[in-house]
TORDREN-191128 format. One record per residue (C-alpha): x negated, y negated, z negated; residue in three letters; residue number from 0. Coordinates in steps of 0.02 Angstrom, whole numbers. Example, Ala and Ser with C-alpha at 12.3 -4.5 7.8 and 13.67 -1.06 7.14 Angstrom:
<sites>
{u = -615&v = 225&w = -390&res = ALA&n = 0}
{u = -684&v = 53&w = -357&res = SER&n = 1}
</sites>
This chain:
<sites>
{u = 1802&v = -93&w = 537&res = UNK&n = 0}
{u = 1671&v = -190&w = 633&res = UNK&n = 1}
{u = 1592&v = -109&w = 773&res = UNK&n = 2}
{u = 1413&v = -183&w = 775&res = UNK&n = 3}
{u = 1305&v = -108&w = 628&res = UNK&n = 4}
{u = 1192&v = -248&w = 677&res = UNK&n = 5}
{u = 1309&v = -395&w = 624&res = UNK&n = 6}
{u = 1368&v = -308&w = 506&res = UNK&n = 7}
{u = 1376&v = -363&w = 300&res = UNK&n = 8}
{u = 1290&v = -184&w = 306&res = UNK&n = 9}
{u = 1143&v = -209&w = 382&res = UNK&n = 10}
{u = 1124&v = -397&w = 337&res = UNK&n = 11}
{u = 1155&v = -382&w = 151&res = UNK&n = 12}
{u = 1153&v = -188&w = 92&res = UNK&n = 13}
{u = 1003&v = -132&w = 168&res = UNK&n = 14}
{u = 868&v = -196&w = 35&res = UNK&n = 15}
{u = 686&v = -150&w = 9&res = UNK&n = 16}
{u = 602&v = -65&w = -146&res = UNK&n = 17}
{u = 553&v = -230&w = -238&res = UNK&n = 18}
{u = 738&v = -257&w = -248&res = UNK&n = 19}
{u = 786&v = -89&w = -285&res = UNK&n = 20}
{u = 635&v = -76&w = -446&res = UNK&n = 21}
{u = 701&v = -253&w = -516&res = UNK&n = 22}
{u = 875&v = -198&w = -525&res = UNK&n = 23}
{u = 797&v = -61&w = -614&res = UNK&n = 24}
{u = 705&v = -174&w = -734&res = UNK&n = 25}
{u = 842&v = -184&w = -873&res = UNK&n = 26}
{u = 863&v = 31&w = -890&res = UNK&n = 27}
{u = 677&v = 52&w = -871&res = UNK&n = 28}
{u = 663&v = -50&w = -1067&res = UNK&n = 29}
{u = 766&v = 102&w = -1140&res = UNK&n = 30}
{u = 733&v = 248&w = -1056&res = UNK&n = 31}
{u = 581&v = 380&w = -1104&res = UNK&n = 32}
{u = 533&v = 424&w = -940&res = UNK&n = 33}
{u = 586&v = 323&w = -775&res = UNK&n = 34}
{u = 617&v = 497&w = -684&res = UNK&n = 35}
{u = 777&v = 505&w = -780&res = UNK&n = 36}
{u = 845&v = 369&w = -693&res = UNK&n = 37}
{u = 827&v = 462&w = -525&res = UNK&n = 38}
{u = 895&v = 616&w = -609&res = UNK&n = 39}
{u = 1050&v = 485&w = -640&res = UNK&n = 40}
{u = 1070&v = 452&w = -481&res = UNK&n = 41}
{u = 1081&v = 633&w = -431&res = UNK&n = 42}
{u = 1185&v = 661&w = -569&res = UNK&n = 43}
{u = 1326&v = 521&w = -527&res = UNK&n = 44}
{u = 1324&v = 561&w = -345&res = UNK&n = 45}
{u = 1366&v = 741&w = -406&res = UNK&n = 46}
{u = 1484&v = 676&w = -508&res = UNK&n = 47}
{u = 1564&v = 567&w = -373&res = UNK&n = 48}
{u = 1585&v = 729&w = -265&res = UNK&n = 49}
{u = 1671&v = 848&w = -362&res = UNK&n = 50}
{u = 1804&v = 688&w = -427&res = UNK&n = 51}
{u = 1825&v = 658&w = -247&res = UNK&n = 52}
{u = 1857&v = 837&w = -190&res = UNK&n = 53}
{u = 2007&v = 845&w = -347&res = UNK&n = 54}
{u = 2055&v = 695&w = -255&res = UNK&n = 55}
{u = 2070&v = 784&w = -76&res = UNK&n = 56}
{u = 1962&v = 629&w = 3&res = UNK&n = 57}
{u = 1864&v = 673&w = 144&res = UNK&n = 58}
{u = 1680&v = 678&w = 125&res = UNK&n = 59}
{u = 1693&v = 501&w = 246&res = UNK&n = 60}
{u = 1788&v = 436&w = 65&res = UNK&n = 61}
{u = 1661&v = 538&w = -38&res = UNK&n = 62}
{u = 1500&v = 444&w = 37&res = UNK&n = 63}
{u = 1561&v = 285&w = 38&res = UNK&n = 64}
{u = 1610&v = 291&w = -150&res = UNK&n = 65}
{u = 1431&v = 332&w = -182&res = UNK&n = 66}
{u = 1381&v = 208&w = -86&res = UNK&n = 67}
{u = 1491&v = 76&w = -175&res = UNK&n = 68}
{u = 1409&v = 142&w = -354&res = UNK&n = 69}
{u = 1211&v = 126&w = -283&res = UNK&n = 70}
{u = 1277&v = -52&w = -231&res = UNK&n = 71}
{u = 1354&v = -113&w = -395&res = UNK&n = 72}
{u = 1206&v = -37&w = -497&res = UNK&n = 73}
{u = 1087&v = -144&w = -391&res = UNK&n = 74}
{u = 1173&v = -301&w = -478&res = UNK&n = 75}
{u = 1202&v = -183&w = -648&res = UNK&n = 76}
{u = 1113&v = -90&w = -770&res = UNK&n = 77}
{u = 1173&v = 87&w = -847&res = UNK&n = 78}
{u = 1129&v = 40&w = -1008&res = UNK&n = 79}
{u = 1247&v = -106&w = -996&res = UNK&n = 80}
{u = 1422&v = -37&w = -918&res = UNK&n = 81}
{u = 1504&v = 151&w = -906&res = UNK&n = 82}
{u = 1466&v = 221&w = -773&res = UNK&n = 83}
{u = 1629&v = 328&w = -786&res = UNK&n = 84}
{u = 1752&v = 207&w = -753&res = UNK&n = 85}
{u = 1628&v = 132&w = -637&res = UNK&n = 86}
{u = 1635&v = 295&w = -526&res = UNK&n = 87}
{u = 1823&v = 289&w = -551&res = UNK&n = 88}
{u = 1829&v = 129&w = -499&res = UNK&n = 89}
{u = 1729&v = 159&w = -320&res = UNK&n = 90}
{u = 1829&v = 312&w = -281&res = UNK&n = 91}
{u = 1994&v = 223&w = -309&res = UNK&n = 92}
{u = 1904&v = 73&w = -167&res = UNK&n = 93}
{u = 1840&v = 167&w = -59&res = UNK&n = 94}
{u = 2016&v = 287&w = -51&res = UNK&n = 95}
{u = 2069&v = 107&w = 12&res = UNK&n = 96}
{u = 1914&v = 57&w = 102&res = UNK&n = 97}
{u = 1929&v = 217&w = 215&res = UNK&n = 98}
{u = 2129&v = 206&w = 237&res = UNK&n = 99}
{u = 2159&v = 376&w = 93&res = UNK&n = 100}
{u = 2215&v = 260&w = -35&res = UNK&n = 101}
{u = 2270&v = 365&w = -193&res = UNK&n = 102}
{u = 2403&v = 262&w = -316&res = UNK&n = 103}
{u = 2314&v = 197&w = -470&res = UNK&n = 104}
{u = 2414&v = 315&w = -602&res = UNK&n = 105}
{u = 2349&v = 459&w = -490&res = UNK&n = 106}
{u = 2171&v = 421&w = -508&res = UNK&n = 107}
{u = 2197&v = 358&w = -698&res = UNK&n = 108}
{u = 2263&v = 527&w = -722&res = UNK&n = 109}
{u = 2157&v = 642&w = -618&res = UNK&n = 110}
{u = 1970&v = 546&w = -680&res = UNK&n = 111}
{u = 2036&v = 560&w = -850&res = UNK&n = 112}
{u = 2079&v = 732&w = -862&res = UNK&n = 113}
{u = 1883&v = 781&w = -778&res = UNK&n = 114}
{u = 1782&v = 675&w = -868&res = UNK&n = 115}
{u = 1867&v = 757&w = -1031&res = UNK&n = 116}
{u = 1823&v = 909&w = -950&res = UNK&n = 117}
{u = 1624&v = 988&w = -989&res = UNK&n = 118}
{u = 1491&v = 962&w = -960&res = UNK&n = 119}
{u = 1547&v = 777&w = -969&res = UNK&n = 120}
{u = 1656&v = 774&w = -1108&res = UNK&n = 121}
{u = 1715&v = 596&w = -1092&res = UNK&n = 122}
{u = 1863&v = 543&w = -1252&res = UNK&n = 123}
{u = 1853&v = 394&w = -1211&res = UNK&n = 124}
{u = 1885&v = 350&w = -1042&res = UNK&n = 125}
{u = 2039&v = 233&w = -1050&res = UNK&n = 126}
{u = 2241&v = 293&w = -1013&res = UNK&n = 127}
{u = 2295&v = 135&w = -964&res = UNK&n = 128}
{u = 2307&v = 60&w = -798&res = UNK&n = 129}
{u = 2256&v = -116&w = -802&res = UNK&n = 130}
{u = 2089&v = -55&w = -864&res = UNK&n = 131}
{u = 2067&v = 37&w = -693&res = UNK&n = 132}
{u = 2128&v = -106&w = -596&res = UNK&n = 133}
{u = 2008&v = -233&w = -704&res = UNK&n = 134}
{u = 1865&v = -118&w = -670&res = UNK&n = 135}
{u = 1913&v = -145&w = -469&res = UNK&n = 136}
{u = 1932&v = -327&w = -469&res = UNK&n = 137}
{u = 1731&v = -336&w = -550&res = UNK&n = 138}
{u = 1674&v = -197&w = -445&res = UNK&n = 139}
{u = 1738&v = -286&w = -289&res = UNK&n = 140}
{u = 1662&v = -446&w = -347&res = UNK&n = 141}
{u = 1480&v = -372&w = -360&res = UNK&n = 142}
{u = 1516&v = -318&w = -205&res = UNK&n = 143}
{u = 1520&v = -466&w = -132&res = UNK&n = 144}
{u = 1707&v = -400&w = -37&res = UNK&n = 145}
{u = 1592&v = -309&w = 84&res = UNK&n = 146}
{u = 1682&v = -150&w = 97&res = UNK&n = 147}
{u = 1623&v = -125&w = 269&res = UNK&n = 148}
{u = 1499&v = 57&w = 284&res = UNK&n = 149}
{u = 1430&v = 143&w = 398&res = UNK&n = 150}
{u = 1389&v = 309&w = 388&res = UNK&n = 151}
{u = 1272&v = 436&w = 456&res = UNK&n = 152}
{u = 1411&v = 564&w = 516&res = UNK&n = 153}
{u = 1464&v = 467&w = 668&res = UNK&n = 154}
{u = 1294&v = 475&w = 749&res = UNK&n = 155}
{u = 1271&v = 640&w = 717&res = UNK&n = 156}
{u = 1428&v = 694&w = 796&res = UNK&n = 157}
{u = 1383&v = 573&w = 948&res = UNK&n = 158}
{u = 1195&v = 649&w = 980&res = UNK&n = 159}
{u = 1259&v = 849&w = 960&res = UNK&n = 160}
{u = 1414&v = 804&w = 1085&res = UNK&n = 161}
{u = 1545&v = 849&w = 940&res = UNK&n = 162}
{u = 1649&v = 686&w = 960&res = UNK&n = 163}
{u = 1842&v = 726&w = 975&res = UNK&n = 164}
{u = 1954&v = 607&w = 1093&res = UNK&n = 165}
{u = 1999&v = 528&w = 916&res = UNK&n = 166}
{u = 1826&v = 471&w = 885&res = UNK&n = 167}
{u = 1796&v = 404&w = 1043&res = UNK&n = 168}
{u = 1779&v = 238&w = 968&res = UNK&n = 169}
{u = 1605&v = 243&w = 901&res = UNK&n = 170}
{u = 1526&v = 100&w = 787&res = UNK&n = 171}
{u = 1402&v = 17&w = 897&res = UNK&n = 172}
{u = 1253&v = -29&w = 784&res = UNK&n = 173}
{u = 1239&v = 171&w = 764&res = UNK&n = 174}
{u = 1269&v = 240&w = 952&res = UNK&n = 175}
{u = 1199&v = 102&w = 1063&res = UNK&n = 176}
{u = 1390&v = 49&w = 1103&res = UNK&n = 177}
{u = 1420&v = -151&w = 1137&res = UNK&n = 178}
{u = 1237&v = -189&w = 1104&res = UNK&n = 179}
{u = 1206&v = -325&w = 1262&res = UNK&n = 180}
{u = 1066&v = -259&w = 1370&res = UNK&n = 181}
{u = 1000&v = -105&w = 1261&res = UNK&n = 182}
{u = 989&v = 59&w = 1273&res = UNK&n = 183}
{u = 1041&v = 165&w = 1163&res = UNK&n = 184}
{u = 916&v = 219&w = 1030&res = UNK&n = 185}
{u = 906&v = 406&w = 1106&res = UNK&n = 186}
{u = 849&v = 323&w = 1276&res = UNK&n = 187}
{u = 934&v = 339&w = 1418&res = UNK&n = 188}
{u = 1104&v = 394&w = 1337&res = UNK&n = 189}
{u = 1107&v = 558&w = 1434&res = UNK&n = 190}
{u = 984&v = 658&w = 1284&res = UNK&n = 191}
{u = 1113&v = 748&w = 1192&res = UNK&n = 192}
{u = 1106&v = 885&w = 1079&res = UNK&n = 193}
{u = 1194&v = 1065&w = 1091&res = UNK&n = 194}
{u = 1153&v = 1137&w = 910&res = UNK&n = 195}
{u = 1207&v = 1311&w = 859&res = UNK&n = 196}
{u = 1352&v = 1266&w = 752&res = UNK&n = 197}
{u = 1254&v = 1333&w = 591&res = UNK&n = 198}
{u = 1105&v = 1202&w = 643&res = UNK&n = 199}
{u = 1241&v = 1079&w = 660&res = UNK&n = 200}
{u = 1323&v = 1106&w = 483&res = UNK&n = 201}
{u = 1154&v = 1113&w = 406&res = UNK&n = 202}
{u = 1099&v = 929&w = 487&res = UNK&n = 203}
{u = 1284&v = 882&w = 418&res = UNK&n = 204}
{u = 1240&v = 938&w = 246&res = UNK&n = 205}
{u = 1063&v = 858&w = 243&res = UNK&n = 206}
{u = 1139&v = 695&w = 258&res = UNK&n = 207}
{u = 1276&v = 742&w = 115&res = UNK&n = 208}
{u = 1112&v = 765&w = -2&res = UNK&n = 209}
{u = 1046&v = 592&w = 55&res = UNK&n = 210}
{u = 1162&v = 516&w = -54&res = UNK&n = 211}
{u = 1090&v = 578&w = -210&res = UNK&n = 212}
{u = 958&v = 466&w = -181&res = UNK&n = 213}
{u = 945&v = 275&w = -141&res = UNK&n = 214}
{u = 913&v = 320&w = 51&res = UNK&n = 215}
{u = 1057&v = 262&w = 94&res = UNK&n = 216}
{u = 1022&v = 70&w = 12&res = UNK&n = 217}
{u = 843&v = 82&w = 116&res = UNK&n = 218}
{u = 875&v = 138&w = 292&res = UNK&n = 219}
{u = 1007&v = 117&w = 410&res = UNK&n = 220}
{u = 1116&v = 252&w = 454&res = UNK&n = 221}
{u = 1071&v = 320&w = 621&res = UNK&n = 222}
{u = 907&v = 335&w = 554&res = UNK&n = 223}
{u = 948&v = 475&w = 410&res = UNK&n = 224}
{u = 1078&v = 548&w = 542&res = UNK&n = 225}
{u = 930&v = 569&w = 664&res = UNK&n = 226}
{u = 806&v = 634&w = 515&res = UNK&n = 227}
{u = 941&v = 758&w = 480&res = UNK&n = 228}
{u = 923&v = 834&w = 646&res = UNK&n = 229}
{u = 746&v = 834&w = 642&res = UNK&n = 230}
{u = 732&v = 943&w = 485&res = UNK&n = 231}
{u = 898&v = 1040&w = 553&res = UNK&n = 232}
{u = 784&v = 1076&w = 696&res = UNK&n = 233}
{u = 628&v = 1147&w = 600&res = UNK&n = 234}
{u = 721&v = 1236&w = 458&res = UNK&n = 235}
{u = 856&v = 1317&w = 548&res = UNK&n = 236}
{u = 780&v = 1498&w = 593&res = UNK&n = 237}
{u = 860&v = 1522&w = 784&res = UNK&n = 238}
{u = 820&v = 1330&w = 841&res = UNK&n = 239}
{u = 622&v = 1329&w = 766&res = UNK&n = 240}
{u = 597&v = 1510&w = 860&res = UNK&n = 241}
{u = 659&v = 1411&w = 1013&res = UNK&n = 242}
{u = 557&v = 1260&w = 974&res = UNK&n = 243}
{u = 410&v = 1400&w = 956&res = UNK&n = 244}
{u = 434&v = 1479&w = 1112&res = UNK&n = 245}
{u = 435&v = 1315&w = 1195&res = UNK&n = 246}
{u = 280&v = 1256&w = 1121&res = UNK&n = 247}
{u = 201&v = 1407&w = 1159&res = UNK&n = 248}
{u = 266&v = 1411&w = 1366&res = UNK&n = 249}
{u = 212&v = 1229&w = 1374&res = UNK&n = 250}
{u = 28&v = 1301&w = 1309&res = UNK&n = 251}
{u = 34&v = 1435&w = 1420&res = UNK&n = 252}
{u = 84&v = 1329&w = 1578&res = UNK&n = 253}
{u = -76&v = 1309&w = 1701&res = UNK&n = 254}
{u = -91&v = 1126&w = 1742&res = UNK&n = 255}
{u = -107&v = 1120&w = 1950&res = UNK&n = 256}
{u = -167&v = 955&w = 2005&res = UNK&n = 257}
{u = -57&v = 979&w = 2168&res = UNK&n = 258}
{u = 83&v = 1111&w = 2157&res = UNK&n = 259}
{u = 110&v = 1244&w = 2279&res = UNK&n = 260}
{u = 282&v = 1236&w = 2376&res = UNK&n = 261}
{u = 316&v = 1396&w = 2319&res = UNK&n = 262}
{u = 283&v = 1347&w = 2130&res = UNK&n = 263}
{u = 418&v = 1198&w = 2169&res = UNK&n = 264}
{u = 523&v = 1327&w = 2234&res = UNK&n = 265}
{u = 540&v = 1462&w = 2092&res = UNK&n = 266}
{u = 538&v = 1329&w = 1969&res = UNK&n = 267}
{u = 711&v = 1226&w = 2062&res = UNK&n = 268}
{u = 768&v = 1380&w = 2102&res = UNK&n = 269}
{u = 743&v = 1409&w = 1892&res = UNK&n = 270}
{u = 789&v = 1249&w = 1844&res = UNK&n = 271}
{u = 994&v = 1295&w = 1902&res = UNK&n = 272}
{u = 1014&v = 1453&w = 1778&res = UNK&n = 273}
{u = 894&v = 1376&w = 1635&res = UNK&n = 274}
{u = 957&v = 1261&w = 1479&res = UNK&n = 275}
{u = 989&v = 1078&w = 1497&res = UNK&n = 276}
{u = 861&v = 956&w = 1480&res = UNK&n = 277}
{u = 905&v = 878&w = 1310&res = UNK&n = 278}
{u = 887&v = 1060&w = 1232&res = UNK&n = 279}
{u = 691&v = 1043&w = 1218&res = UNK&n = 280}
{u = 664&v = 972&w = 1058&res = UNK&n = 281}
{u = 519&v = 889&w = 1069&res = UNK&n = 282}
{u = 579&v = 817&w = 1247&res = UNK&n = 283}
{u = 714&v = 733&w = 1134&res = UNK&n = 284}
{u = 622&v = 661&w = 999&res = UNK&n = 285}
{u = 488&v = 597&w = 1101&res = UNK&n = 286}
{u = 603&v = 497&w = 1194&res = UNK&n = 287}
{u = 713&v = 437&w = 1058&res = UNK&n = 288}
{u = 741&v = 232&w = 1068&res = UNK&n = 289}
{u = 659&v = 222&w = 867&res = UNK&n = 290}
{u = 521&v = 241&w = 770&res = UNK&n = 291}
{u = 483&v = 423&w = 745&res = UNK&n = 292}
{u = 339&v = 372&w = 611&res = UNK&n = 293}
{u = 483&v = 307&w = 489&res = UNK&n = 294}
{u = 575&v = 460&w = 529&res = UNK&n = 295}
{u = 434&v = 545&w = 470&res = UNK&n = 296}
{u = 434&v = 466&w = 326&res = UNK&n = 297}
{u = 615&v = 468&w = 299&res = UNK&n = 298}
{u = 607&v = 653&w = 298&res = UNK&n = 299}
{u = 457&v = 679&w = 161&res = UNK&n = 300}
{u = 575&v = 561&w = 61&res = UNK&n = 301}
{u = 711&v = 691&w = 98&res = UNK&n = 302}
{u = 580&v = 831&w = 55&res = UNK&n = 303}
{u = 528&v = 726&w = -112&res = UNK&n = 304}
{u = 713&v = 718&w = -160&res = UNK&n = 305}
{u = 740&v = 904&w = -166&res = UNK&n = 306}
{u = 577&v = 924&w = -268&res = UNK&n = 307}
{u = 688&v = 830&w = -389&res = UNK&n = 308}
{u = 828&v = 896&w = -387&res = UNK&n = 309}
{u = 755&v = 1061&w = -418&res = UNK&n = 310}
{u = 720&v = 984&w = -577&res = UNK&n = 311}
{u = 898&v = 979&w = -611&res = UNK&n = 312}
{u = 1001&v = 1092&w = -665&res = UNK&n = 313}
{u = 1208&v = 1120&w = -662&res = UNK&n = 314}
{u = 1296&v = 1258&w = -675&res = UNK&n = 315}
{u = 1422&v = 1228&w = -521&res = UNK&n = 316}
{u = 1310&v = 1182&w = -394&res = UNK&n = 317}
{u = 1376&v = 1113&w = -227&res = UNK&n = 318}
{u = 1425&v = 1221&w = -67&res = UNK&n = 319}
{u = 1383&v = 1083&w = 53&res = UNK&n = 320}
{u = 1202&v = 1075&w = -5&res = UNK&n = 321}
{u = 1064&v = 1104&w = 106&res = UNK&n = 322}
{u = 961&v = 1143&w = -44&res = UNK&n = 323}
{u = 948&v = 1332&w = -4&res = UNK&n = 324}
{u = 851&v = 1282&w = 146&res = UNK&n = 325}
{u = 734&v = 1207&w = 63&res = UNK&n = 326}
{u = 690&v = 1265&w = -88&res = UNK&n = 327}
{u = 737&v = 1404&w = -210&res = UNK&n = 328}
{u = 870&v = 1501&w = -153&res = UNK&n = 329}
{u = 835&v = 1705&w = -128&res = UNK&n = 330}
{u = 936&v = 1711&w = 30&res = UNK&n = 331}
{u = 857&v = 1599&w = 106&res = UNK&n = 332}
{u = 661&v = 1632&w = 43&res = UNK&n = 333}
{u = 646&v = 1759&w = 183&res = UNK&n = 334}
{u = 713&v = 1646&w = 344&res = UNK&n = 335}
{u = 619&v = 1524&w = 299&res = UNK&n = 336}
{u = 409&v = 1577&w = 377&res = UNK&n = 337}
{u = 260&v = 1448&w = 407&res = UNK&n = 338}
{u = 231&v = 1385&w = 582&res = UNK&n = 339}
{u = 183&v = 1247&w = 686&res = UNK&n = 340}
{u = 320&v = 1150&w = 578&res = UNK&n = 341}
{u = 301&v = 1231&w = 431&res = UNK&n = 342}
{u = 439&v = 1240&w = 297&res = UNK&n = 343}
{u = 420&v = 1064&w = 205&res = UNK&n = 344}
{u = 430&v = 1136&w = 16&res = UNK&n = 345}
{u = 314&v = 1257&w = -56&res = UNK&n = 346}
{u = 437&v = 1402&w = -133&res = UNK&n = 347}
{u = 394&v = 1432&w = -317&res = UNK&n = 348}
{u = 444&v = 1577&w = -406&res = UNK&n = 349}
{u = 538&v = 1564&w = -571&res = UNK&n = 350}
{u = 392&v = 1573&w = -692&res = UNK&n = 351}
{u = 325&v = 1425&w = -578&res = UNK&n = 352}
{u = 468&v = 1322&w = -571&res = UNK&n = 353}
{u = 457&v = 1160&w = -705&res = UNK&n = 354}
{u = 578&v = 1136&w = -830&res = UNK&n = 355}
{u = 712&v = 1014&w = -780&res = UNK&n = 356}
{u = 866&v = 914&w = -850&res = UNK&n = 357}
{u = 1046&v = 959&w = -875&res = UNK&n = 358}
{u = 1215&v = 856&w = -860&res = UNK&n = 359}
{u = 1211&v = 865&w = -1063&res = UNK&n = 360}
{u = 1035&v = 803&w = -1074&res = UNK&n = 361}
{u = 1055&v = 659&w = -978&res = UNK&n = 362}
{u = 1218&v = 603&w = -1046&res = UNK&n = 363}
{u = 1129&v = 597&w = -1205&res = UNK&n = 364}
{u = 982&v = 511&w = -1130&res = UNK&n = 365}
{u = 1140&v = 375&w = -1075&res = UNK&n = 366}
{u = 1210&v = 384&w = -1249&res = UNK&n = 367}
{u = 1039&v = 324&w = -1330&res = UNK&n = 368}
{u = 1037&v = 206&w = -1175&res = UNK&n = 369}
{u = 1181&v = 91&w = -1223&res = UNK&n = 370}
{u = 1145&v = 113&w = -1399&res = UNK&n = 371}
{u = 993&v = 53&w = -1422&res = UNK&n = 372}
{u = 1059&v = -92&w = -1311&res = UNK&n = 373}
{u = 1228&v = -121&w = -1414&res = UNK&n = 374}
{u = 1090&v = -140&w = -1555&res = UNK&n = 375}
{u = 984&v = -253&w = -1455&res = UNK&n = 376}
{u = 1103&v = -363&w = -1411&res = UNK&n = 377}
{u = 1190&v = -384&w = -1569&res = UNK&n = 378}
{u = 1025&v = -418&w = -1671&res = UNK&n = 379}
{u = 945&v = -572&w = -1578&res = UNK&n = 380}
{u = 840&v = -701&w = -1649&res = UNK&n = 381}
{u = 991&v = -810&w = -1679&res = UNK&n = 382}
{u = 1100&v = -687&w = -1753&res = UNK&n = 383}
{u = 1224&v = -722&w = -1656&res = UNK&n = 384}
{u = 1327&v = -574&w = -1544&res = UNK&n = 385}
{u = 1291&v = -595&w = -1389&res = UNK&n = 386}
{u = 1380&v = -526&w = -1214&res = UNK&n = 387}
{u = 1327&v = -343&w = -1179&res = UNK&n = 388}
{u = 1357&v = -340&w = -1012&res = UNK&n = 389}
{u = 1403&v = -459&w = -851&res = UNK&n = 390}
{u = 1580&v = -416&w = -868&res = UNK&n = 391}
{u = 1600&v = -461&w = -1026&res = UNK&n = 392}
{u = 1510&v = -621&w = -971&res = UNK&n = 393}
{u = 1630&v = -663&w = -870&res = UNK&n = 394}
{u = 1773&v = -632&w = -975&res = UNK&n = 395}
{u = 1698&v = -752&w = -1097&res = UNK&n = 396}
{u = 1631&v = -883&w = -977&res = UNK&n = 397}
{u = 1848&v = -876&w = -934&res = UNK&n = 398}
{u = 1900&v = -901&w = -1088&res = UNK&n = 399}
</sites>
């Protein structure tokens, strides 16, 4: 893997802006109802993605950066135009190679086939034969230009909260501040570290999972949703914002001397050996963070905005390693959860408030009208003529 994010095919090719991300939208937009669907879809896949990866036994490394390969192809793509089923097998059956958990092709054949049939998806049709798989790869890796090369959040969060093993001791240097000539790295000095209650920690871990129902990952690079994570770890985990309370509140209460007594110096170094280190005051940390904390801020009401959706959405088997209970909806957690200084970023709703939302059925029928009414475009133009319905089939054609 390379080691600078910065030089990276990442960071100079993947990383795209809105404009780019609304044209490759253009095409679905023609045959959809409403274009909220399409972000439904993408919550949708990436939940798809998940639960074929986890029948797969890939690590959640292998999990993100199969969604990561689909939100690249369907940059270049439309919905309307390919199936996004063998699609998703496709980048699970890449990135199992990508991430060194490669999974033989009959395997993966075999074990999408059998889930997809499976409901809610209910998928006949999704092919038994293993040259379709391996066709599917060759045009996947093609749209991706053979950049196979991600970087993911998860390394910089381990890094800031101090949870690196010996094995991960070599760290990707766009994301930690490793092997970049002359800087420092982007949590200052280098010695602002994190020691999160290991509940705070899992729930930072699992707000970057949920990033990647969402195209946050195409937008921003990845020490900057790692480092959002933490900040809404910090406010929404109960223990660490009564901590971040009381040290707002001691910092308030504090008299300002222009010139300390000695004996004020004294108490407080004779304080300073039996108190907390440094990096544990939150605000301390932030503030002195190498990066822009006004695009973390924004970042994070993007984060906020996604679960607004995805309340909106409803499955059945809904997904441990959610932070979603945190948020927005969940009983257990309605109670934790009290206004403050940081107050909780979603407003919770009871159920008569909640708005109606979509299902895994719904939407696959909104996909189903999709690519029908774009078979039937296609194959009634002005000429008369069939034409290609989609890039692949281009391709074939252009080949002869």
């Amino acid at each position: 893997m390379a080691t600078d994010f910065w030089a990276s095919s990442h960071y100079k090719r993947w990383i795209v802006d809105r404009a780019t991300l609304k044209e490759s939208r253009s095409g679905d937009l023609q045959y959809v109802d409403d274009p909220e669907y399409l972000d439904l879809f993408a919550i949708f896949f990436a939940n798809v993605i998940t639960k074929l990866g986890k029948k797969l036994n890939f690590r959640q490394r292998v999990i993100a950066t199969a969604i990561v390969f689909f939100r690249r192809f369907y940059i270049k793509n439309s919905y309307c135009e390919t199936d996004p089923f063998i699609v998703i097998a496709a980048c699970c059956y890449v990135a199992g190679k990508a991430e060194e958990s490669p999974v033989h092709i009959k395997n993966m054949v075999a074990e999408a086939r059998l889930f997809f049939s499976q409901q809610p998806y209910g998928v006949k049709y999704f092919p038994s034969d293993n040259s379709k798989l391996a066709e599917m790869e060759f045009y996947l890796v093609a749209d991706l230009e053979c950049d196979l090369t991600v970087f993911l959040p998860y390394r910089t969060l381990l890094s800031i909260c101090k949870r690196e093993s010996s094995n991960d001791s070599q760290t990707e240097a766009g994301e930690v501040g490793v092997g970049v000539d002359d800087g420092p790295r982007f949590w200052g000095s280098g010695d602002g570290q994190l020691e999160l209650p290991d509940d705070a920690f899992q729930l930072a871990w699992s707000i970057i999972n949920d990033t990647y129902r969402s195209d946050l990952c195409l937008l921003y690079p990845p020490h900057l949703l790692a480092i959002t994570a933490l900040y809404l770890a910090v406010v929404l985990h109960g223990p660490t914002r009564e901590l971040l309370q009381q040290q707002s509140h001691s910092v308030e209460a504090t008299p300002v001397h222009s010139s300390p007594r000695r004996s004020s110096r004294q108490s407080s170094s004779t304080l300073s050996g039996h108190a907390k280190k440094p990096s544990q005051d939150f605000v301390a940390f932030f503030a002195e963070l190498n990066i822009s904390m006004p695009l973390v801020a924004t970042i994070a009401q993007e984060i906020i905005s996604l679960y607004t959706l995805w309340e909106r959405y409803h499955e059945d088997s809904d997904l441990v390693d959610s932070a979603r209970g945190a948020f927005y909806g969940h009983p257990s957690t309605q109670t934790g959860v009290s206004h403050s200084g940081v107050s909780t970023p979603v407003e919770i709703l009871d159920d008569s408030q909640r708005p109606h939302g979509a299902t895994p059925t719904f939407l696959l029928q909104v996909l189903t009208r999709m690519r029908e009414n774009r078979l039937s475009d296609m194959a009634h133009v002005s000429s008369g003529r069939p034409v290609a319905v989609n890039k692949m089939l281009e391709r074939t054609q252009a080949a002869g």
